[in-house]
N, C-alpha and C positions, 0 to 999 in steps of 0.2 A: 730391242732397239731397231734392227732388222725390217722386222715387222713395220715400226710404225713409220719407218721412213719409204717402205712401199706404199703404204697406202697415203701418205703424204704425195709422192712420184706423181700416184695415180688418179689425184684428186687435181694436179698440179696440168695433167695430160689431156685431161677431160675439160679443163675450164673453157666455157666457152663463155664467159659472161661477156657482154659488151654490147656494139652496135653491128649488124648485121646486112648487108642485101642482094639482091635480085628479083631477076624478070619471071615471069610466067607469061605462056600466053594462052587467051583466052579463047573461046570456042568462036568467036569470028574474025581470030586473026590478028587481034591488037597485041600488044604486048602492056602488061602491069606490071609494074617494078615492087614490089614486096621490102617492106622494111619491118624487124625485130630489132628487140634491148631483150636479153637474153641474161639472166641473174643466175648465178648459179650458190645453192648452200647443200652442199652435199651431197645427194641424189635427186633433191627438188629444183625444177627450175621454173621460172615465173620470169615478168615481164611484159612486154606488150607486141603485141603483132598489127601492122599496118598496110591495106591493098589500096583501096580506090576512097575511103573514108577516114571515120575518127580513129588512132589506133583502141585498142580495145584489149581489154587484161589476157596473160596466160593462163590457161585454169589446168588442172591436174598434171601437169610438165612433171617429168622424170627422164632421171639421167640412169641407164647403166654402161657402164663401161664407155662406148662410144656412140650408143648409140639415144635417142630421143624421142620423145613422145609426147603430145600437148594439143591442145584445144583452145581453140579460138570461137567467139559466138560472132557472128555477122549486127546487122542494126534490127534483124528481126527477128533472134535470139536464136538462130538456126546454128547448131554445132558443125565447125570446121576441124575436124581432126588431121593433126601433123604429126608424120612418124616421119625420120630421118637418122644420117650417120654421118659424125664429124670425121674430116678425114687430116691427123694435125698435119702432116707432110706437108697440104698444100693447102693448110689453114681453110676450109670449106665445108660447108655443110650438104650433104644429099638429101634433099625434104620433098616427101612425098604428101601431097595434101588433095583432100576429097572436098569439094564444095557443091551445091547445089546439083546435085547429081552427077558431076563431069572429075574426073581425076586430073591433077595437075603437077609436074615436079618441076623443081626449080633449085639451081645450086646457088646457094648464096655465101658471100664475101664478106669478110670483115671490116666492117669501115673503121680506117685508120681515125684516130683521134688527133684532132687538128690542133 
C-alpha cells in the first residue's frame, strides 16, 4: 500500500498538464511569447505547442521524473526538439528548445484558468 501511494505522490508531483507560457527571444531581438497545453498520462505527454503560427501537435513527449522531452514540427515539417525541467516550488518549466539552427530557452508559466 506503501508502494502504491508513492507512486501515486509522484505522479501527483510531476503533473504538469494544463496551459502554459513564455517569451523567447529571437536572433534579431524581438521577443515571441510561446504558448503549450501540456496532457500528461503517465510518462507520455502530448498536446500542442504554439510560437508565431498555427499551434501544432506534441510528438514523442515524455515525462521522467521532472524532467521533459518532446518535439514540435514547424509549417515546413522541420523538427523542433524541447528538453526541459519542471520546477514545482515555483510552478515553472526550464525548456530548452533547438530551432532552425539557433538554441533558445525560455521559462514558462502556468496560465491560471479563468
Amino acid at each position: 500500500m506503501l508502494c502504491c501511494f508513492l507512486v501515486c505522490l509522484s505522479a501527483a508531483i510531476t503533473d504538469i498538464s494544463g496551459k502554459w507560457t513564455g517569451p523567447i527571444t529571437t536572433p534579431d531581438g524581438n521577443q515571441l511569447q510561446l504558448n503549450y497545453v501540456f496532457k500528461v498520462d503517465g510518462d507520455t505527454l502530448t498536446g500542442t505547442g504554439q510560437g508565431d503560427g498555427q499551434p501544432t501537435d506534441i510528438k514523442e513527449g515524455k515525462i521522467s521524473g521532472n524532467d521533459i522531452t518532446f518535439k514540435v514540427y514547424d509549417d515546413n515539417g522541420e523538427v523542433i526538439p524541447h528538453s526541459g525541467r519542471y520546477y514545482p516550488d515555483g510552478d515553472s518549466i526550464s525548456m530548452n528548445i533547438e530551432a532552425h539552427g539557433n538554441k533558445f530557452h525560455a521559462t514558462l508559466k502556468r496560465v491560471a484558468d479563468k
